[in-house]
C-alpha positions as CSV (number, residue, x, y, z in Angstrom):
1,X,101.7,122.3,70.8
2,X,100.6,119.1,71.9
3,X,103.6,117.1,71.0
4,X,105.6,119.2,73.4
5,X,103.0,119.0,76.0
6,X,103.8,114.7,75.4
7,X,107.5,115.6,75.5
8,X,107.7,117.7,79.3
9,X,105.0,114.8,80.4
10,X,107.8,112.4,79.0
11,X,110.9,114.3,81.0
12,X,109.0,114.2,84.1
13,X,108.1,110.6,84.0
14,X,111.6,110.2,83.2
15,X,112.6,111.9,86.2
16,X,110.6,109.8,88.7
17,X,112.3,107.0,86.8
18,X,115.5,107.7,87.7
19,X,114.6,109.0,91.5
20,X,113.0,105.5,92.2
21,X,115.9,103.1,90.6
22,X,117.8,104.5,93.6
23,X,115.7,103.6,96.3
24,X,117.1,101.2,98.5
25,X,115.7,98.2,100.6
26,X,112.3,99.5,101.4
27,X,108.8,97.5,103.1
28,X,105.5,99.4,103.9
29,X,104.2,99.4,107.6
30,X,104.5,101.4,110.7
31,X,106.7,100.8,113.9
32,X,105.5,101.6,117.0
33,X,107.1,101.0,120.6
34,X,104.3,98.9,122.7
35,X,104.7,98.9,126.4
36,X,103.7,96.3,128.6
37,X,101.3,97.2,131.8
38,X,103.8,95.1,134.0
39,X,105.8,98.1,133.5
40,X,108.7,95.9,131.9
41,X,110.7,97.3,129.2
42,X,108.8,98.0,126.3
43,X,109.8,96.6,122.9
44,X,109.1,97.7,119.2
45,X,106.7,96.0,116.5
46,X,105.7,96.7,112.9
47,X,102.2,96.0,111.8
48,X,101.4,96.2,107.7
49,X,99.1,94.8,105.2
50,X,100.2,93.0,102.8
51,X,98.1,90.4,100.3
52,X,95.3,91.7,102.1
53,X,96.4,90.0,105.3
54,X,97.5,91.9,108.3
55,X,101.0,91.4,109.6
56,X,102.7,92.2,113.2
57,X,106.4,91.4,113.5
58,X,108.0,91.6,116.8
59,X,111.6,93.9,115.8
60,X,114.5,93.2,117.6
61,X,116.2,96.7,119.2
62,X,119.4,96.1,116.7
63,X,116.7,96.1,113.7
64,X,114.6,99.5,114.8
65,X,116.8,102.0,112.5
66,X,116.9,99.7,109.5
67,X,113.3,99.1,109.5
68,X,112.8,103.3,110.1
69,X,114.7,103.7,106.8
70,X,112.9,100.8,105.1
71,X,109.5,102.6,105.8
72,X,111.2,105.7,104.4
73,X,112.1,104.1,101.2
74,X,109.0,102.3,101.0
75,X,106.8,106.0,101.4
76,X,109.3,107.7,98.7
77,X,109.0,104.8,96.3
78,X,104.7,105.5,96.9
79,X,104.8,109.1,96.0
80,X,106.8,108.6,93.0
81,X,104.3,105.8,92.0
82,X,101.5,108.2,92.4
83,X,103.2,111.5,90.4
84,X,103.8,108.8,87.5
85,X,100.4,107.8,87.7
86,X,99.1,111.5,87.7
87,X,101.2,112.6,84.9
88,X,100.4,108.9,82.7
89,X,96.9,109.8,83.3
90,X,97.1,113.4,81.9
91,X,99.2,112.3,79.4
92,X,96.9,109.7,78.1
93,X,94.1,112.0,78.5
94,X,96.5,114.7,76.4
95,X,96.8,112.3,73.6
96,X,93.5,110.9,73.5
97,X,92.0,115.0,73.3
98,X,94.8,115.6,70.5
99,X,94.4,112.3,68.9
100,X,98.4,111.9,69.0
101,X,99.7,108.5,68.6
């Protein structure tokens, strides 16, 4: 019983595997359009941490849907990271309970 348990943990891991080696260029932050009080036309930035250092970047208008589907990537590759954590933890826990090597 418990080696199949480790076997559908296995298929799903598997399965995130293969969903996250085709994720495409991908950074973390968040873009937001800032608008100046001088009323001038307003302009986008993207603000993220990253080595626990704040970042804004000024984004060019030509840039805004690249950087859009970068933040995409970047959420999707997240989630997958944290089902495979789940399920490593369960299984681990699994084998640890039913002594399984």
């Amino acid at each position: 019983m418990v080696k199949r348990n480790l076997t559908i943990f296995d298929k799903k891991i598997q399965k995130i595997k293969e969903k996250i080696s085709v994720i495409g260029d991908m950074r973390p932050g968040s873009l937001t359009k800032q608008f100046p009080k001088s009323g001038k036309k307003g302009y986008y930035q993207i603000s993220y941490t990253y080595k626990m250092k704040s970042k804004t970047e000024y984004v060019k208008p030509e840039w805004v849907n690249k950087i859009k589907q970068e933040i995409l990537e970047y959420k999707r590759f997240k989630k997958f990271m944290q089902q495979w954590i789940d399920l490593a933890i369960e299984k681990s826990k699994l084998q640890k309970n039913g002594d399984i090597k």
